[in-house]
C-alpha positions as CSV (number, residue, x, y, z in Angstrom):
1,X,-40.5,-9.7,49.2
2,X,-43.8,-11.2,50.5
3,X,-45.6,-14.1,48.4
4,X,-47.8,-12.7,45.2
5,X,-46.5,-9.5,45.7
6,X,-46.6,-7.8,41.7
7,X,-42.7,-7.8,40.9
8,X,-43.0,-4.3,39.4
9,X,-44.1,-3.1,42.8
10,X,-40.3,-3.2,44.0
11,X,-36.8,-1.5,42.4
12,X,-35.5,-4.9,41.2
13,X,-38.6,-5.1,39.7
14,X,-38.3,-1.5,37.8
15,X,-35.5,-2.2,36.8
16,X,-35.7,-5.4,35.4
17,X,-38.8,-3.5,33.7
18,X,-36.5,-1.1,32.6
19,X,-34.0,-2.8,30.8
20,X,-37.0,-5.1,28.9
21,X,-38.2,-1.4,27.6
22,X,-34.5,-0.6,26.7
23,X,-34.0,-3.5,24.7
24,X,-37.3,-3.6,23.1
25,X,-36.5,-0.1,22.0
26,X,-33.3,-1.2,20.3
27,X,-35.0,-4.0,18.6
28,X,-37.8,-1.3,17.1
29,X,-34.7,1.0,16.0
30,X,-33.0,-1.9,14.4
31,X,-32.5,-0.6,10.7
32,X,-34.9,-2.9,8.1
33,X,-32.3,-4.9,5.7
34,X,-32.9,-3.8,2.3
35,X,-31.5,-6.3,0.6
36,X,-33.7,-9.0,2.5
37,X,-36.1,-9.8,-0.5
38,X,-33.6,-9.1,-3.3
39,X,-32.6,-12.4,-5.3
40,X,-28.4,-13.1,-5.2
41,X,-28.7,-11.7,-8.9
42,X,-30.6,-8.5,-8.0
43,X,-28.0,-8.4,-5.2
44,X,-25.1,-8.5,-7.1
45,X,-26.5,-6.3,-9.9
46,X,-27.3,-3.4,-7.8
47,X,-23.8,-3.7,-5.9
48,X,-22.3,-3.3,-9.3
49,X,-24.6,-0.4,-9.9
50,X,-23.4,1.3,-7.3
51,X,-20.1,1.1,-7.5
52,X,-20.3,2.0,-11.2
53,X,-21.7,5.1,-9.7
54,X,-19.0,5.9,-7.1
55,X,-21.0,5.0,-4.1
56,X,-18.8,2.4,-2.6
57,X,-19.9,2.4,0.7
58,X,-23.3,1.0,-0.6
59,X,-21.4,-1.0,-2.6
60,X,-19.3,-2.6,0.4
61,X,-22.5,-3.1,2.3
62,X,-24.5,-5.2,-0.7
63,X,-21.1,-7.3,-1.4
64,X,-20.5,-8.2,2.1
65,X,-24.3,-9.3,2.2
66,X,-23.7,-11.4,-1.1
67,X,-20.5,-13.2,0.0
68,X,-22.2,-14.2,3.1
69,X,-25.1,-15.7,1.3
70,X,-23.1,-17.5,-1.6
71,X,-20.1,-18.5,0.2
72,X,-18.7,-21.4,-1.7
73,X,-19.7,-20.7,-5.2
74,X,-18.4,-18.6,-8.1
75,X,-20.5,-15.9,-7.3
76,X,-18.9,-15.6,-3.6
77,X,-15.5,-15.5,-5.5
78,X,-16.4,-12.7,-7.8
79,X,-18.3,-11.2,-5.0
80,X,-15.0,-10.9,-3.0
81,X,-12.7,-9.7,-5.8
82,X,-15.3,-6.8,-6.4
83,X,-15.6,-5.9,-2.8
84,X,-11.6,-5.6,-2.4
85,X,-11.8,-3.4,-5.2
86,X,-14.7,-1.1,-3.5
87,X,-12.9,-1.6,-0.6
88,X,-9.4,0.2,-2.8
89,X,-11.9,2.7,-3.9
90,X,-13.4,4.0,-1.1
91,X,-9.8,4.0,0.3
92,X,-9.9,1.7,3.2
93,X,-6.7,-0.3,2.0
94,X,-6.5,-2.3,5.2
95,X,-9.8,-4.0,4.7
96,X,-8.5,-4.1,0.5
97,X,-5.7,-6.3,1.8
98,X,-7.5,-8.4,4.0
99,X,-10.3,-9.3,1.3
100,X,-7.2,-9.9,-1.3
101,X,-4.9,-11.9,1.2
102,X,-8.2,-14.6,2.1
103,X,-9.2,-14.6,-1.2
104,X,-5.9,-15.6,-2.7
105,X,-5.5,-18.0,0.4
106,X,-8.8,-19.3,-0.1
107,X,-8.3,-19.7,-4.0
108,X,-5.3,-20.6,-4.8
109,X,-6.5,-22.3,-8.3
110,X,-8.9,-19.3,-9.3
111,X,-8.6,-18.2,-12.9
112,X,-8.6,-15.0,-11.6
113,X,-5.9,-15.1,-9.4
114,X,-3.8,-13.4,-11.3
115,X,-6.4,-10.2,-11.0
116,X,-6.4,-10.6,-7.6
117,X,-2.4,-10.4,-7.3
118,X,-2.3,-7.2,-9.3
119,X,-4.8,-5.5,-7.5
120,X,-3.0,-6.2,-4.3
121,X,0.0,-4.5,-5.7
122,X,-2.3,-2.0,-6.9
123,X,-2.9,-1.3,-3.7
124,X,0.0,-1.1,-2.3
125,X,1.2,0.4,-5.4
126,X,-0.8,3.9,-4.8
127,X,-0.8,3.3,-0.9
128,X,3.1,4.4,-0.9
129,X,4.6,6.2,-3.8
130,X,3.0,9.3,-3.4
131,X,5.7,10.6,-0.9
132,X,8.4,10.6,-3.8
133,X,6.8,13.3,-5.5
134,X,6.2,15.6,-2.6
135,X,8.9,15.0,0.4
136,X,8.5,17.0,3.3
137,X,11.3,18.5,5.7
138,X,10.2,15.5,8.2
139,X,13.5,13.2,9.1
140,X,13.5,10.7,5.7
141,X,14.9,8.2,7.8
142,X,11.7,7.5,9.4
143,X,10.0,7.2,6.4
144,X,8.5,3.1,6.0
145,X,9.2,1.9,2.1
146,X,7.6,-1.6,2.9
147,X,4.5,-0.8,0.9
148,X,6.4,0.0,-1.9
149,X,8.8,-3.3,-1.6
150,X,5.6,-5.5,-1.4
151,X,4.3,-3.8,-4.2
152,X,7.3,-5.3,-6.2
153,X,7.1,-8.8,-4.6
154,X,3.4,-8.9,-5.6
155,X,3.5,-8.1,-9.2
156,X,6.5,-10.2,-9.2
157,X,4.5,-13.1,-8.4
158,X,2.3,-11.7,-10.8
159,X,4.5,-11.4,-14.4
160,X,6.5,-15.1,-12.6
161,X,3.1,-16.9,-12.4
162,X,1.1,-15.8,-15.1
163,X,3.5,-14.0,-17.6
164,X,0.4,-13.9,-20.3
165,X,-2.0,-12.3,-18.2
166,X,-3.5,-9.4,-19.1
167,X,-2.1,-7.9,-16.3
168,X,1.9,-8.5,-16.7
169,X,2.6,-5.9,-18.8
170,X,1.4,-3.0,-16.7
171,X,3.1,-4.8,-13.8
172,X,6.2,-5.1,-15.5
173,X,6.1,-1.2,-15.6
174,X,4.8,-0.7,-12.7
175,X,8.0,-2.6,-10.8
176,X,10.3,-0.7,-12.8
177,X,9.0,2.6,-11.5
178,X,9.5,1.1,-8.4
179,X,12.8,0.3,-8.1
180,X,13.6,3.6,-9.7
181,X,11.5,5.0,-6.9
182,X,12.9,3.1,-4.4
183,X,16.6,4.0,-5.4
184,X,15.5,7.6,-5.5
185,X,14.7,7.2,-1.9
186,X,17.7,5.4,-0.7
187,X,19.7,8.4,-2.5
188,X,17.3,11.1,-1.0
189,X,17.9,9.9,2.3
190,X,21.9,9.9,1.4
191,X,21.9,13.6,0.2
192,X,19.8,14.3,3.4
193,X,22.5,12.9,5.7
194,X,25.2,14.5,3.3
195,X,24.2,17.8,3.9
196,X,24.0,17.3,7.7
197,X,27.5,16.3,8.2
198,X,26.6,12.4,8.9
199,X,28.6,11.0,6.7
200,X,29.2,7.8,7.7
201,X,25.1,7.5,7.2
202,X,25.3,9.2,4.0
203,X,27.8,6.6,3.0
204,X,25.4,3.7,4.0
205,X,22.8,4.8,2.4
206,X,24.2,5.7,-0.9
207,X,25.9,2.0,-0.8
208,X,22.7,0.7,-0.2
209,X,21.4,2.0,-2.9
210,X,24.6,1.1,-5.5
211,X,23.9,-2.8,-3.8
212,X,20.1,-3.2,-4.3
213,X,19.4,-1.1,-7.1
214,X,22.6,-1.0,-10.2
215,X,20.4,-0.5,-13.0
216,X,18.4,2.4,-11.6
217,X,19.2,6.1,-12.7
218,X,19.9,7.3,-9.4
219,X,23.2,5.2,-8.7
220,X,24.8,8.1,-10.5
221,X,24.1,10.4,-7.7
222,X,24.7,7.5,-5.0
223,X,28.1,6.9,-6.4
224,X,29.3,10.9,-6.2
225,X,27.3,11.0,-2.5
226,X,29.1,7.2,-2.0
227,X,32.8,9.2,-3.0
228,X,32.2,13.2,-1.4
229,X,30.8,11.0,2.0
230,X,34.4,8.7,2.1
231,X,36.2,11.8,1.4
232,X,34.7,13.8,4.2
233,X,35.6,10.6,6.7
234,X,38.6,11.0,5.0
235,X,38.4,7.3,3.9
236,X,40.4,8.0,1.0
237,X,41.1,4.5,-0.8
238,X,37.6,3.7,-0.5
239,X,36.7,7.5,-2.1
240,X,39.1,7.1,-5.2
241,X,37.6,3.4,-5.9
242,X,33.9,4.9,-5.8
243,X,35.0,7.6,-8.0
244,X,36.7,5.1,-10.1
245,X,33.6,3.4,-10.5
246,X,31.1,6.3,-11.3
247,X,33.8,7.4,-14.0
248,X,33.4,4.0,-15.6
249,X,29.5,3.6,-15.1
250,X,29.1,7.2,-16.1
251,X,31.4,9.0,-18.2
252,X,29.2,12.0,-19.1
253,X,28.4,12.2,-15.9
254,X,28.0,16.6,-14.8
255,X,28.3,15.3,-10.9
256,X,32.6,14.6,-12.1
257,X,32.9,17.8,-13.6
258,X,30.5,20.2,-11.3
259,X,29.8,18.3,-8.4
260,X,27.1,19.4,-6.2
261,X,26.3,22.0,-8.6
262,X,25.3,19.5,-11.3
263,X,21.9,18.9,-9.2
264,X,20.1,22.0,-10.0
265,X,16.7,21.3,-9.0
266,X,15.0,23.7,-7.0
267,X,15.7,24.0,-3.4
268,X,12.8,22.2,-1.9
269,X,13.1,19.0,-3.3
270,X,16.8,18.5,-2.3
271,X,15.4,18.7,1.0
């Protein structure tokens, strides 16, 4: 390039023209921030507005923006709660967890830790035990229970922390169902395995079940799968004690006196 020679006059030059125009474009199609002359009170106000009205990706967008400007203060506490909790809503439970797990990091002493907790088992809670009321022909052995199981350990913590909260009591229930749930499973995958001829898995899995789970209704079923799966492996000391045991736990029990037959629920949820 010869001295005072005008830099666009060459393709370095063009370009480097170019790419100034490109960026000063982007800048000019940056979206204005709404929230930029809005007091943190306004802020928070209209987030709660919005989410109030179902619009929780608005919502998301005006917490974020308040937790980032009030970090370290009550506000950016309450701030983060809520946003978890539009987060839950708007169904991006990932991002729900996240905001949950930093906050209870973060805040170990809040007096509203104890919301926090349940709505991470909240979470959890609805993130997994849909499958037990609708389970498909897919292989149930594949199926993942570990939302479910930290469900329980959360609102565990919960009722073992803060046993007054207004919270415990629904948490209480809501392990219960759980376990039950959880049992159901163990002895849905059993009948599955059952009626495939892998007995030795059957057996497993209804053990599992009678080990982790004794109080739940389903050990009734897991003790006849337990018994009919040792009998097929013709494991026949082991059969007569699970049989032994099921007529003790269960007297009444239809499964002794019509076996299979006794579950008479329609054919696509044995299944």
């Amino acid at each position: 390039m010869s001295a005072g020679k005008p830099l666009w006059g060459s393709r370095a030059g063009l370009g480097a023209v170019a790419v100034m125009l490109s960026l000063l474009a982007a800048c000019s199609s940056t979206p204005k921030d709404e929230t930029a002359g809005m007091s943190n009170e306004k802020l928070y106000a209209e987030a709660r507005d919005e989410a109030a009205a179902g619009n929780y990706e608005r919502a998301i967008r005006f917490y974020e923006r308040l937790e980032g400007r009030t970090a370290g203060t009550l506000m950016s506490q309450q701030a983060q709660l809520e946003l978890a909790y539009a987060y839950y809503r708007a169904n991006e439970k990932a991002q729900a967890l996240a905001t949950l797990d930093r906050f209870i990091k973060l805040h170990p002493s809040s007096p509203a830790l104890d919301y926090a907790l349940y709505l991470k088992g909240l979470v959890n809670f609805n993130d997994n035990l849909g499958l037990f009321g609708r389970l498909s022909r897919q292989d149930l052995s594949e199926r993942d229970q570990q939302a479910a199981k930290e469900s329980f350990q959360t609102f565990r913590q919960l009722v073992e922390q803060f046993p007054d909260s207004p919270y415990a009591p629904d948490a209480r229930l809501r392990m219960k169902y759980i376990v039950n749930s959880l049992a159901a499973y163990e002895v849905h995958v059993a009948r599955y395995y059952f009626r495939r001829g892998a007995y030795l898995a059957a057996a497993n899995r209804a053990q599992q079940a009678v080990q982790d789970y004794p109080e739940s209704p389903a050990i009734e079923e897991a003790l006849f799968l337990l018994s009919q799966s040792y009998d097929r492996l013709g494991l026949t000391q082991l059969r007569d004690d699970a049989q032994r045991v099921l007529k003790a736990s269960f007297p009444e029990s239809a499964f002794l006196t019509r076996g299979f037959e006794a579950d008479n629920r329609p054919w696509w949820q044995l299944w």
